[in-house]
Phi, psi and omega in degrees: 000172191255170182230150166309166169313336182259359188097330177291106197301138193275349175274324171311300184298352165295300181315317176298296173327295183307336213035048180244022193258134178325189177264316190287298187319308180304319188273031174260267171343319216245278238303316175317287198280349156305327205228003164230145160266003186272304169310300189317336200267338165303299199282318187270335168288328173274344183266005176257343194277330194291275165310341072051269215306315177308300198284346166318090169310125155234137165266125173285123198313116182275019148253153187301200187257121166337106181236357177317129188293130176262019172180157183304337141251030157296307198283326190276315179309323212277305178305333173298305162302009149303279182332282174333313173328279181281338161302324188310298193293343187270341189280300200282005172267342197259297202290322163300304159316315153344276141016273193305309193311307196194176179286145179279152175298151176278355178300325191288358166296305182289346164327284196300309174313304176290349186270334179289293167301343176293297186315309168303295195296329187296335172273347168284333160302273185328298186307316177329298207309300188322310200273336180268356171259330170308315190266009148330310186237009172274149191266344199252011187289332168289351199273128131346102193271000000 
């Protein structure tokens, strides 16, 4: 924390504003600022920033949040892995028909299987891409919960 020119430390008058200072401390504190106007004038700029702060209202944004693939091959994994998808699901409706004809084969197992991981995996790539060009430029990524 910074200390004023005289030494006297500015995180006691944060403290004091908070009411998180001993009884010996606060009245350290009160004596101090009866007698410098610079704190006192400190101590009154943080207890309007303080109050500022309180009376602020955040509002939560009423549209949902933006999920859009944020580059181009983000956006090209994540429509491939669409694709994959829905051939997969169109393959398993032609393999269900299939089915009914005649008994199935073992290759339309690894169809089925490879076609899901496939699927799965391009889109876990694309969410990847997103989130690792995203913590690039997050400013809140260091903050501590």
């Amino acid at each position: 924390m910074s200390q004023t020119e005289h030494g006297f430390d500015e995180a006691l008058i944060s403290g004091y504003l908070d009411g998180e200072l001993t009884q010996g401390e606060a009245q350290r504190v009160e004596v101090h600022l009866q007698d410098c106007p610079r704190c006192r004038a400190l101590a009154d700029e943080l207890a309007s920033t303080k109050e500022a702060t309180m009376s602020s209202e955040f509002r939560i944004p009423d549209d949902g949040w933006d999920e859009a693939p944020r580059s181009g091959l983000s956006r090209t994994l994540r429509n491939l892995g669409l694709a994959v998808g829905l051939l997969w699901l169109v393959g398993l409706g032609m393999w269900l028909m299939w089915e009914v004809a005649q008994d199935p084969e073992a290759i339309m197992g690894l169809f089925l299987v490879g076609g899901i991981l496939v699927a799965a995996a391009l889109l876990l790539a694309s969410a990847i891409i997103d989130r690792r060009r995203s913590m690039k430029h997050d400013r809140y990524r260091r903050i501590q919960k």
